[in-house]
C-alpha positions as CSV (number, residue, x, y, z in Angstrom):
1,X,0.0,0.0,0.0
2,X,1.3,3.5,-0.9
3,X,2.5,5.8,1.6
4,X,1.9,9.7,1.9
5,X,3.3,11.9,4.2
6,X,1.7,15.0,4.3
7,X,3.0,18.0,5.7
8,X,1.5,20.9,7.7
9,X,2.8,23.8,7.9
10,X,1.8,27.0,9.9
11,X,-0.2,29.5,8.3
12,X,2.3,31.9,9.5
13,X,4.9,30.4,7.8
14,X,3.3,29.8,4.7
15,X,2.6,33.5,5.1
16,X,5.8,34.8,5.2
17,X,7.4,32.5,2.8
18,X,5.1,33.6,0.3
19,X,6.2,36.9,1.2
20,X,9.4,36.4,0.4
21,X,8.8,35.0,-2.9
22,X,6.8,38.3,-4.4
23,X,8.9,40.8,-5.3
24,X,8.7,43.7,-3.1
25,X,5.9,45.8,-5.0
26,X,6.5,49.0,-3.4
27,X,10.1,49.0,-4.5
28,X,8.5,48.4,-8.1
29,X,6.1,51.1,-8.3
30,X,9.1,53.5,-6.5
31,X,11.1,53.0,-9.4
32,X,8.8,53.0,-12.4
33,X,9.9,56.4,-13.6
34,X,8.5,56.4,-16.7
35,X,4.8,55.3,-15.7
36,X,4.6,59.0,-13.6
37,X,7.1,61.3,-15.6
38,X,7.8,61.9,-19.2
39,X,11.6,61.6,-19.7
40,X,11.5,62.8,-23.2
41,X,10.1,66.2,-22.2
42,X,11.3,69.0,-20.0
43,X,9.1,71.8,-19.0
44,X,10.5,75.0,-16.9
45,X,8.6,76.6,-14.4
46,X,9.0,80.0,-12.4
47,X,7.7,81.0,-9.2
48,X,7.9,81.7,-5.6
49,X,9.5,78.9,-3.1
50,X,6.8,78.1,-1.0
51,X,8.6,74.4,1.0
52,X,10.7,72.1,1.2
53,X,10.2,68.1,2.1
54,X,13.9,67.1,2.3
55,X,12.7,63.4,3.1
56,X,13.8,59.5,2.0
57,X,13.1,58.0,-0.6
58,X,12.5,61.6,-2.2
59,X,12.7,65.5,-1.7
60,X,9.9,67.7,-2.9
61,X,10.4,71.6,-3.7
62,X,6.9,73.4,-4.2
63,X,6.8,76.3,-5.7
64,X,3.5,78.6,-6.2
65,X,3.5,79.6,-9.6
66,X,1.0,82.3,-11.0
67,X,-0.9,81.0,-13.8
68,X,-2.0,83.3,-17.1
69,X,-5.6,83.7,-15.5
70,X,-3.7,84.7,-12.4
71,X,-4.5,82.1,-9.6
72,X,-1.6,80.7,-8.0
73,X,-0.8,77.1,-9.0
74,X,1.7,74.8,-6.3
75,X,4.1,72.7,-8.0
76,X,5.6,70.1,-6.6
77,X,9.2,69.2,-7.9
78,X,10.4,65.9,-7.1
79,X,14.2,64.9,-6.4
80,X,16.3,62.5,-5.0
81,X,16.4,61.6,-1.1
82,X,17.3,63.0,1.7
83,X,20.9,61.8,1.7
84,X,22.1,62.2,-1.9
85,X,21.2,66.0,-1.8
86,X,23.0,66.1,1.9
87,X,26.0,65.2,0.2
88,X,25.3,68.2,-2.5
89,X,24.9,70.5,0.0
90,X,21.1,70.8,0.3
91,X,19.8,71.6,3.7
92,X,16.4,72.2,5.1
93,X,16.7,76.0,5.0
94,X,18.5,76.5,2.1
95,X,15.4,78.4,0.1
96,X,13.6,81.5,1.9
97,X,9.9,81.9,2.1
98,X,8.7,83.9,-1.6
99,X,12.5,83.4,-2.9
100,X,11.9,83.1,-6.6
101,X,13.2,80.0,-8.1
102,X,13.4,78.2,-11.6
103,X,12.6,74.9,-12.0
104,X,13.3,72.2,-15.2
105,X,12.2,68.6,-15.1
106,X,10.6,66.1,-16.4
107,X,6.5,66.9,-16.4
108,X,4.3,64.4,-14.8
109,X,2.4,62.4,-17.6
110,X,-0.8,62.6,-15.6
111,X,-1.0,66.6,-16.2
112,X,-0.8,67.4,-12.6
113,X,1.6,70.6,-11.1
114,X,4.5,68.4,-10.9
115,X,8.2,67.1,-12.3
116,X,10.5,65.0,-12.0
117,X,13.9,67.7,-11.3
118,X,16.5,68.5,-13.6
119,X,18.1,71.7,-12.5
120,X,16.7,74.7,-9.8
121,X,18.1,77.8,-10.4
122,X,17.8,80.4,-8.0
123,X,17.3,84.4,-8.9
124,X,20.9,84.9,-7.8
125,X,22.1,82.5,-11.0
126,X,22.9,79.7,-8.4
127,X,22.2,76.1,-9.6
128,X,21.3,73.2,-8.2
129,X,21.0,70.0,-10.5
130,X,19.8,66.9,-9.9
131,X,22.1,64.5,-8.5
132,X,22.3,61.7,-11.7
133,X,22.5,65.2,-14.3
134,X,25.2,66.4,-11.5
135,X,27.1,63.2,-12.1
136,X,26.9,63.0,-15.2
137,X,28.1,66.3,-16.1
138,X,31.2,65.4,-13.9
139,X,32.0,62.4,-16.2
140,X,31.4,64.6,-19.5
141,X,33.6,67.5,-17.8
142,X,36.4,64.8,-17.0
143,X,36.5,63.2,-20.3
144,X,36.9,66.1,-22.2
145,X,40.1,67.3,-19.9
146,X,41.1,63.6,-20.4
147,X,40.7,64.6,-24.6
148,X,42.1,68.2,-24.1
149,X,45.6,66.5,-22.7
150,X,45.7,63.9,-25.1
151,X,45.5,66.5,-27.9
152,X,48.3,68.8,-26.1
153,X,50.5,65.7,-25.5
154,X,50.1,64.9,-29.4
155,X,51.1,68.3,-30.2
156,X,53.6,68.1,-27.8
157,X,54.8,64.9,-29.5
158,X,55.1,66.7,-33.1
């Protein structure tokens, strides 16, 4: 006669081993970009600086911008956390109350007042990019000093 075994386990345990098995879906929807922003568009906005979340996983910048009928419209501008802009320099009271800023990002595809940031520029000229663009432009600056001595060191070699 055949033999089964059979084996209970603990709803708990089935529980969190099924848990571990789905891929966390929170960490999904942070990341999916592209479903909330449009990264083949950049809009600029102007406006007043009316707070500052700088939070994990992300930072927001609102500015109250004044529309063409006149009624004042708060944007939120998204960045990266807490700790990347930290290492930039950000700080909680780095914008005053009604300071005029620029913003550029990535608009949100939904139409709502918001963007993904690119670059804040403040009245006095100062900017403030986003910490991949920042990088980036770092690279780009370093290989073209890297092409700028090879070409003097070819000359040189003439």
């Amino acid at each position: 006669m055949p033999s089964s075994i059979r084996l209970q386990l603990p709803a708990s345990v089935c529980a969190a081993v099924l848990m571990c098995a789905l891929p966390p879906l929170r960490a999904l929807a942070h990341h999916a970009f592209v479903a909330v922003y449009d990264p083949r568009e950049t809009a600029t906005i102007e406006g007043e600086f009316a707070g500052l979340e700088l939070v994990n996983p992300h930072a927001r910048v609102y500015i109250d911008v004044t529309a063409e009928n006149g009624h004042i419209e708060q944007w939120t501008v998204e960045a990266a956390g807490k700790l990347s802009l930290a290492r930039r320099g950000w700080t909680d009271d780095m914008f005053r109350q009604g300071e005029v800023l620029t913003a550029v990002g990535h608009p949100a595809l939904s139409g709502a007042n918001a963007m993904w940031m690119v670059r804040i520029v403040r009245s006095d000229g100062s900017e403030y990019y986003a910490p991949n663009v920042e990088d980036a432009n770092a690279i780009e600056a370093e290989r073209r000093e890297r092409a700028r001595r090879a070409q003097e060191q070819a000359l040189e070699q003439q």
